[in-house]
Structures are given as structure tokens and as C-alpha cells.
C-alpha atoms as one frame of an Amber mdcrd trajectory, in Angstrom:
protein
  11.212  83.207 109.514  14.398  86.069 109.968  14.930  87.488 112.785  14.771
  91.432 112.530  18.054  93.037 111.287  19.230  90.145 109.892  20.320  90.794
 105.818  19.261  87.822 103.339  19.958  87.251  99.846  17.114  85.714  97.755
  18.284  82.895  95.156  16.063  83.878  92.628  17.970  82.209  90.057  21.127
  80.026  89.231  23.039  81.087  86.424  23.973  77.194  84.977  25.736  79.279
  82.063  28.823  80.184  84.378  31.359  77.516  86.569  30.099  79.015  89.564
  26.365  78.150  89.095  26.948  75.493  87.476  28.961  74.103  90.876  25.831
  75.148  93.131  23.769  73.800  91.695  25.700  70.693  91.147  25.785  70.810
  95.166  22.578  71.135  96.055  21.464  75.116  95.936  18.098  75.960  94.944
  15.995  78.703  93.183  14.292  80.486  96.674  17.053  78.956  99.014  17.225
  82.150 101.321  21.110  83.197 102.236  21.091  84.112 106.058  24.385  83.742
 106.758  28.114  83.791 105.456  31.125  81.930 107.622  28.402  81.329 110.362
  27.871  85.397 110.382  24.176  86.496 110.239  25.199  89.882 109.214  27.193
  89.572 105.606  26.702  92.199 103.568  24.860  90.707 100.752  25.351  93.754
  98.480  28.941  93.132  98.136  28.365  89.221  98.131  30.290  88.714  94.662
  33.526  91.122  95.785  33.688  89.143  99.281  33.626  85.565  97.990  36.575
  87.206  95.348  38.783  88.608  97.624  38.714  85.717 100.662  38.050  82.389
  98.836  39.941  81.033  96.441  39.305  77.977  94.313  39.236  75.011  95.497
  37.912  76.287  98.790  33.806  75.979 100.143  32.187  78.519 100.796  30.108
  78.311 103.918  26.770  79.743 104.001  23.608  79.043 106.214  20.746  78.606
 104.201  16.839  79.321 105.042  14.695  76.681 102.789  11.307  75.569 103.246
  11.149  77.360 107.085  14.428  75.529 108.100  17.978  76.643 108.484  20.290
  74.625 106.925  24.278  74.448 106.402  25.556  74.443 103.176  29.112  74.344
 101.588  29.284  76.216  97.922  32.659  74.470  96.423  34.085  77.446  94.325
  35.470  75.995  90.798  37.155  77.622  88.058  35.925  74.707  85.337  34.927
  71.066  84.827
């Protein structure tokens, strides 16, 4: 369950054609995983998920996101690649 105001992102689907899908799901993410949280913020803005992880990760670097999957919260690290 979210608590009110808090923005999620819905995993409806992991792109295994590009490095970067291909790496989360390689570490564990999951078709509906639900995103709650960004560098232990609640409030990310979700629409602008793509830009953010562009502009303050680079590669190399994990991204850390809090995770809502099966009714728990969860920590997960996304490692951001550039290939194989």
C-alpha cells in the first residue's frame, strides 16, 4: 500500500532490447515492481525519471531506488551500464 501523495512508477515492462534493461533485469527488477522511491526520496518525479538518472548518474554508478513488490518495500540498486 502508498501512502497518499506519494508518486510511483509502475514497471510495466523491461525493455531487454536496450543495456539498461537488459542490466535490471540482470539484477533482479521485475515486470509490476512498483518505484516508490529514488536516493531514499519518496517524492521523485517519475515523469522526468529518464532525464534525472541522465544528468546525476553516470555509468558505472547504482542507482538506488526503493521498490514496492508483492506488499513489501524493498531496496534495490539498478547498476547503470553502457554494454556487456
Amino acid at each position: 500500500r502508498l501512502d497518499e501523495g506519494v508518486n510511483a512508477l509502475e514497471v510495466r515492462g523491461i525493455n531487454t532490447g536496450q543495456v539498461e534493461g537488459k542490466s535490471a533485469k540482470r539484477a533482479g527488477l521485475k515486470k509490476g515492481d512498483i518505484i516508490v522511491g529514488m536516493e531514499k526520496n519518496s517524492s521523485a518525479y517519475y515523469q522526468q525519471f529518464n532525464i534525472h538518472v541522465k544528468l546525476n548518474f553516470e555509468v558505472g554508478e547504482k542507482l538506488p531506488l526503493t521498490l514496492l513488490r508483492n506488499g513489501k518495500r524493498i531496496q534495490f540498486d539498478w547498476p547503470l551500464t553502457d554494454g556487456d
